[in-house]
Structures are given as structure tokens and as C-alpha cells.
C-alpha positions as CSV (number, residue, x, y, z in Angstrom):
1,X,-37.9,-1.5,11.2
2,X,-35.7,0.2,13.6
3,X,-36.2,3.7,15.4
4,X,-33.8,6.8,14.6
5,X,-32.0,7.4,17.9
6,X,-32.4,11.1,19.3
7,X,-29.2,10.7,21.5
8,X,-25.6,9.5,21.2
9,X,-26.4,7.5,24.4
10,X,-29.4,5.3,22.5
11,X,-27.5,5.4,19.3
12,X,-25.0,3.7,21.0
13,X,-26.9,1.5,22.8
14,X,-28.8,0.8,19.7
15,X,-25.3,-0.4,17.6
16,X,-24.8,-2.6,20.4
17,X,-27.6,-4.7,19.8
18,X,-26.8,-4.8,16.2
19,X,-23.4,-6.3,16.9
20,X,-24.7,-8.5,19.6
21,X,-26.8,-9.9,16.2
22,X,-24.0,-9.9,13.7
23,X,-21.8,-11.9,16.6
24,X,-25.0,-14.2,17.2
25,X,-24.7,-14.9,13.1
26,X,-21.1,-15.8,13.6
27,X,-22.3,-19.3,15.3
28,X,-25.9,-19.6,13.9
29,X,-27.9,-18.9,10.9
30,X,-30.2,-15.6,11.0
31,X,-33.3,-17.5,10.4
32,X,-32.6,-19.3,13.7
33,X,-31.8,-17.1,15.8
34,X,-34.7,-15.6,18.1
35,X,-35.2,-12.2,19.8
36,X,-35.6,-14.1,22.9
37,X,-32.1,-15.8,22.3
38,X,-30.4,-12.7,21.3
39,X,-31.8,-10.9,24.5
40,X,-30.7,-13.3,26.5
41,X,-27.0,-13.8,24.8
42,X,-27.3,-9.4,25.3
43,X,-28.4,-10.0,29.3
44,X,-31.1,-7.5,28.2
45,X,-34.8,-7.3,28.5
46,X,-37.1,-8.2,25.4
47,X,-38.5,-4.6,25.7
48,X,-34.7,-2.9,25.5
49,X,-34.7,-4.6,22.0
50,X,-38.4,-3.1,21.1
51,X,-37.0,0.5,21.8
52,X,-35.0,0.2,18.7
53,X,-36.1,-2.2,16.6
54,X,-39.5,-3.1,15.5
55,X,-38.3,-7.1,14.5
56,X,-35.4,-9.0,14.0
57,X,-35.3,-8.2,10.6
58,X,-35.3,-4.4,11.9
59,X,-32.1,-5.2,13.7
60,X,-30.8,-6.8,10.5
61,X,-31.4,-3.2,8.2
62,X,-29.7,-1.3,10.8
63,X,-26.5,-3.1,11.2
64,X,-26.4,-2.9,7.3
65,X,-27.7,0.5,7.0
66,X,-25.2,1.8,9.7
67,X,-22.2,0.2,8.2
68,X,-23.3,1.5,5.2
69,X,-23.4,5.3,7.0
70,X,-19.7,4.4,8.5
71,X,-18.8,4.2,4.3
72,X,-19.9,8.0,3.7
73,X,-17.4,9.1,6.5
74,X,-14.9,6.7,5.7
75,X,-13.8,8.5,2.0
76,X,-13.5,11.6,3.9
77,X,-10.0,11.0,5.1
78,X,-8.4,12.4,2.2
79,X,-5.2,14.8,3.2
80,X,-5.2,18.3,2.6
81,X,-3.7,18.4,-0.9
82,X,-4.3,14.8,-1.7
83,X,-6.5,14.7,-5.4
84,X,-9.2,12.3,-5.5
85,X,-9.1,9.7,-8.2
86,X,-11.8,6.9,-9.5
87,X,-8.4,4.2,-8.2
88,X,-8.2,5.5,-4.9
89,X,-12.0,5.9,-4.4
90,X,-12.7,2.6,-5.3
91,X,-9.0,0.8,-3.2
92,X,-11.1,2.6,-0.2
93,X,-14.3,1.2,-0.7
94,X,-12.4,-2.1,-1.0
95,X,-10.2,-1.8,2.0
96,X,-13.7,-0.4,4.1
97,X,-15.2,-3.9,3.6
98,X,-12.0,-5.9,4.5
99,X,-12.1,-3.7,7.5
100,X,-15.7,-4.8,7.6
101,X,-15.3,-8.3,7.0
102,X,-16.9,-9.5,10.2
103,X,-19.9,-7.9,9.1
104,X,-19.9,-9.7,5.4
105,X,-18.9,-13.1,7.3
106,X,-22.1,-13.2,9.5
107,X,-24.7,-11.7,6.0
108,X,-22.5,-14.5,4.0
109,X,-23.1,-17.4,6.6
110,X,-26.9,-16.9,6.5
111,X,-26.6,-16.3,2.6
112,X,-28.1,-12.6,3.2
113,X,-25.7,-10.7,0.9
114,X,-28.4,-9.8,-1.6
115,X,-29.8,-7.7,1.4
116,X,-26.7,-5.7,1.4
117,X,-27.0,-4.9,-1.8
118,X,-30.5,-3.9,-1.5
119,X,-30.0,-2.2,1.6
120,X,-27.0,-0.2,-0.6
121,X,-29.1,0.5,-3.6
122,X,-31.8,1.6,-1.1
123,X,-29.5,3.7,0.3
124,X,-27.3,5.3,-2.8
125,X,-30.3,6.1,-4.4
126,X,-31.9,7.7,-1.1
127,X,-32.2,11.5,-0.2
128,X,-29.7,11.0,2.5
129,X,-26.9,10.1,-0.5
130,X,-27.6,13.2,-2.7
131,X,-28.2,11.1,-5.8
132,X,-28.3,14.6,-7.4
133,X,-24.7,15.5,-7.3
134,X,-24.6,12.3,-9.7
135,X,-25.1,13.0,-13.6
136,X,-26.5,16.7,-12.9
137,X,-29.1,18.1,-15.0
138,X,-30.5,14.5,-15.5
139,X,-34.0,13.4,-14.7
140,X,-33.8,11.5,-10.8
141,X,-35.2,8.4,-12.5
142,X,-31.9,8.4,-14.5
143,X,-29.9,9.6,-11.8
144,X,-31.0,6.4,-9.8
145,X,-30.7,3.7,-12.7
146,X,-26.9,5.1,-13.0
147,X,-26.5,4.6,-9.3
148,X,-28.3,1.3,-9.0
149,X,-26.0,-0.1,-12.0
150,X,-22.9,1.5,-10.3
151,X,-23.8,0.2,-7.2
152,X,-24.8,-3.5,-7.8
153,X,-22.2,-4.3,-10.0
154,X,-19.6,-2.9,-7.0
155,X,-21.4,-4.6,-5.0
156,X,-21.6,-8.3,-6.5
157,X,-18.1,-7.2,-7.4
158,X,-16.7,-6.9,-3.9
159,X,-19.0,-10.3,-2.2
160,X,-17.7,-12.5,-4.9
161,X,-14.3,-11.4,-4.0
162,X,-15.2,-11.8,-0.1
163,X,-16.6,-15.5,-0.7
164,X,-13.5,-16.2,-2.7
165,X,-11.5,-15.2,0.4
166,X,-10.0,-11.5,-0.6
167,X,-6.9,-13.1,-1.8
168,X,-6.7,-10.0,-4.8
169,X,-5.5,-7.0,-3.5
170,X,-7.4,-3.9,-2.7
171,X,-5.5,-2.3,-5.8
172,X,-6.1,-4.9,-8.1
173,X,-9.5,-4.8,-7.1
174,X,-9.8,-1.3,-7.8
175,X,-7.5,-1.9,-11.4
176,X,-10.3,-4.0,-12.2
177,X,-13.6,-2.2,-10.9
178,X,-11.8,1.3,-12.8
179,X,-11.9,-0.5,-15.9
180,X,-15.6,-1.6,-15.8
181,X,-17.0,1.4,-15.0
182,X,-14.7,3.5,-17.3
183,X,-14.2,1.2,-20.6
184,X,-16.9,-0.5,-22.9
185,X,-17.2,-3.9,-21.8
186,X,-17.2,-5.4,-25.1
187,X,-15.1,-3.8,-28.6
188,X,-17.8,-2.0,-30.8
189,X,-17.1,-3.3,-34.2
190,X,-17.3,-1.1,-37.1
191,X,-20.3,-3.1,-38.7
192,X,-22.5,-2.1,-35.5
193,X,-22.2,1.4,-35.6
């Protein structure tokens, strides 16, 4: 897949190519694009591109898996004083991926988006997430069918809205997504209780 980078200067290096793959899916499809031609769009040798990633599919999970890692950070930048709510949790994961839109552009012109989401589930439900801190006192293999429901519907949630052009806002978005996760989906009639 691709290698864990010991320092800042190969990590760097490393998000380079990555880029240099997502900007290559900006005029072709993934499954036609080589190593060879991305090396050679890069000016780089083929062995530069097999210190970090095993395959082309390697360099695919880490441009998703290191957006996904930029996400983590990105809710941190709550001010001192400023409470946390389910509507401004989910506006910032909204406005993260129209800030990362060139990324969901390149995944949505090779039709890859499902490997987002699996790269997300894979993710949310790894040790590196804490699924723990979610539903506490519950079993893990609860812990992750919460996370992987949370996270796949968010996730369909937000690429329909991409491929339909972001023309909600973030907050309606976020209206919206608030309501799902906190409302039954469907009125319980009395005769079913």
C-alpha cells in the first residue's frame, strides 16, 4: 500500500506524489493512468514512487487516507469559549470537503467515491480514530456498526451533494444531516409499539 514516512521531509515528499495523482485524475481516468506516466508527468524516477507506495492503488489510499487525517485536525479550530454543537460539527465537515473538492472531483471522474467511503469507514472505525470514545461501555463490534452507519450515510450524504454541484449550503447541509442522525426517520405509529 504505501509506507509510513519517518520524516517531515519524506512525508512531504510523499503528499507530493499523491497530488501529482489526484491532478493526473483531473484529465484522465485512474484506471488509465500508469506509474510510468505519473513519474514522468512528476519528472521523477520510477523508484522515487516505490519508496512510498507499493502500487498505484497505494498512491490512491494515501491521498484519501491523508485527507481523511487533515479532517481530525480540521474540527480542532474551535475558539476558546466556543461550545461544540452536532450543527457546527457537521457545517465543518461540510465546508472541509468543499475545501476539498479538488480531491472529490478527480475520485468522482474515475467513479472511485465508494473508496472514500471505505477508506473513511476503515478509518473511523480504526485504532487511530478512538472508536472507544463513541457509545462507551458498549462492546467494539457495536461501537463500529454505530460508526460505520454514521459514517456511510454522511458520507453518501455529502458525494450526492458534491455530484449535484454543492448548490445547498453548508448549513442546510448540516440542518439536514442533524435531523437524520437525531430524529426517527419514519413516525412510530401507536399500533407498532
Amino acid at each position: 500500500m504505501y509506507r509510513l514516512c519517518k520524516t517531515e521531509q519524506s512525508a512531504r515528499r510523499q503528499r507530493l506524489l499523491e497530488e501529482g495523482l489526484m491532478t493526473a485524475m483531473h484529465s484522465m481516468r485512474y484506471e488509465d493512468i500508469s506509474i510510468s506516466d505519473l513519474c514522468q508527468q512528476m519528472n521523477i524516477p520510477r523508484k522515487s514512487f516505490y519508496r512510498y507506495f507499493s502500487s498505484k492503488e497505494g498512491a490512491l489510499h494515501g491521498l484519501i487516507d491523508h485527507t481523511l487525517m487533515e479532517y481530525e485536525g480540521f474540527g480542532e479550530s474551535y475558539g476558546s469559549g466556543e461550545p461544540r454543537s452536532l450543527q457546527r460539527d457537521l457545517e465543518r465537515f461540510f465546508l472541509f470537503w468543499v475545501r476539498h473538492r479538488s480531491v472529490l472531483d478527480a475520485l468522482s471522474r474515475s467513479g472511485l467515491q465508494s473508496v472514500l467511503t471505505d477508506r473513511a469507514i476503515s478509518y473511523a472505525t480504526s485504532d487511530m480514530a478512538f472508536p472507544g470514545r463513541f457509545l462507551p461501555g458498549e462492546t467494539r463490534e457495536m461501537q463500529n456498526h454505530v460508526i460505520i452507519f454514521g459514517v456511510c450515510g454522511l458520507m453518501t450524504m455529502m458525494l450526492q451533494w458534491h455530484s449535484n454541484g454543492c448548490r445547498e449550503s453548508v448549513q442546510d447541509m448540516a440542518k439536514v444531516a442533524v435531523r437524520l442522525l437525531t430524529q426517527p426517520l419514519f413516525p412510530v405509529s401507536e399500533r407498532l409499539l
